[in-house]
C-alpha positions as CSV (number, residue, x, y, z in Angstrom):
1,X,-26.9,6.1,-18.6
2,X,-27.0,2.5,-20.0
3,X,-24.2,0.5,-19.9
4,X,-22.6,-0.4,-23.6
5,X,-22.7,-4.1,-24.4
6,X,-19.6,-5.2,-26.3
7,X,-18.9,-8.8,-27.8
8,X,-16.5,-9.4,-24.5
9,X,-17.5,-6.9,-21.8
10,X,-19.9,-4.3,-20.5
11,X,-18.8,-0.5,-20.1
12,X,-19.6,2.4,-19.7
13,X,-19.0,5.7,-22.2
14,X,-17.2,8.4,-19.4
15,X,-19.6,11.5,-18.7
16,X,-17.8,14.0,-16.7
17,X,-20.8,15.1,-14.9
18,X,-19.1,18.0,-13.2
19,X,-15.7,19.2,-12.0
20,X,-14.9,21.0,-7.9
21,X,-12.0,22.8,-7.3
22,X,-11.4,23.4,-4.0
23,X,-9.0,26.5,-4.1
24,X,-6.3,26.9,-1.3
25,X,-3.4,28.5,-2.0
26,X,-1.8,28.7,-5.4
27,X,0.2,25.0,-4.6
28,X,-2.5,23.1,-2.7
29,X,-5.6,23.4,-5.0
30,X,-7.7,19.8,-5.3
31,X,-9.7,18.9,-8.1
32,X,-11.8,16.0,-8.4
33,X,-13.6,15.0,-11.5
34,X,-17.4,13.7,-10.8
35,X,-18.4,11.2,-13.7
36,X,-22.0,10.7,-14.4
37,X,-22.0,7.1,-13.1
38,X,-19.5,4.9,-10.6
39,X,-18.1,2.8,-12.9
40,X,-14.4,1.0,-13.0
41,X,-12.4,4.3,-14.5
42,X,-9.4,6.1,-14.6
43,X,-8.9,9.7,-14.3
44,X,-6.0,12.3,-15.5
45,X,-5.1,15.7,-16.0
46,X,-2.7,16.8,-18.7
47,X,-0.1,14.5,-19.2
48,X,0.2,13.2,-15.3
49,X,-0.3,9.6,-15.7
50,X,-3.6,8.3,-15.5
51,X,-4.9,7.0,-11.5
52,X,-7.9,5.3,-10.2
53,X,-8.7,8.4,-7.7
54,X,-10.8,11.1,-9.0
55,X,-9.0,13.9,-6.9
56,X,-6.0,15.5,-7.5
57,X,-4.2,17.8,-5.3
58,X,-1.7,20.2,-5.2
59,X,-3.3,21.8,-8.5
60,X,-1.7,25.0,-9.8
61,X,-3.9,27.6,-10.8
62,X,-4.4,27.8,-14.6
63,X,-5.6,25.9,-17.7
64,X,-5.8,21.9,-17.4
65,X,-7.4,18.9,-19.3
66,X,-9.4,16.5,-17.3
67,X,-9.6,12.9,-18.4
68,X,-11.4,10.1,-17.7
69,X,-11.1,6.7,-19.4
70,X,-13.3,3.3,-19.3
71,X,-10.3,0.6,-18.1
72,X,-12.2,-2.3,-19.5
73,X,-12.6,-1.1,-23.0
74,X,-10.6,1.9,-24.6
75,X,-12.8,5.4,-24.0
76,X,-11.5,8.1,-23.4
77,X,-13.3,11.9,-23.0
78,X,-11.5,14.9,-21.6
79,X,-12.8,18.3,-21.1
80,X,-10.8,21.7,-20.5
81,X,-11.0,23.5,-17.1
């Protein structure tokens, strides 16, 4: 993918290329969200506030929302696990 060429700054548009879960036990699940390109992002799930690492751990089992956000320009997409 292309990078977007703004007035002030390059980015990128998120693609969340694909999403591993790593299942342990019902309180030490990771997750880590793979975007379709390294780029300078941030990365959430539900309302947890947003973090430069792409893995989460200690996931509980059940339905989540994966963000992932362009920090130089405002971008957000999420998907649903």
């Amino acid at each position: 993918m292309s990078p977007t060429v703004g007035t002030s700054c390059i980015s990128h548009a998120p693609v969340i290329a694909d999403i591993e879960i790593d299942y342990g036990n019902d309180l030490s699940n990771t997750v880590t969200i793979i975007a379709e390109v390294e780029w300078d992002f941030e990365y959430q799930i539900d309302e947890v506030a947003p973090q430069a690492s792409s893995i989460f751990d200690n996931v509980l089992l059940g339905r989540h929302t994966v963000t992932v956000r362009d920090v130089t320009v405002v971008v957000w997409r999420s998907k649903k696990l």
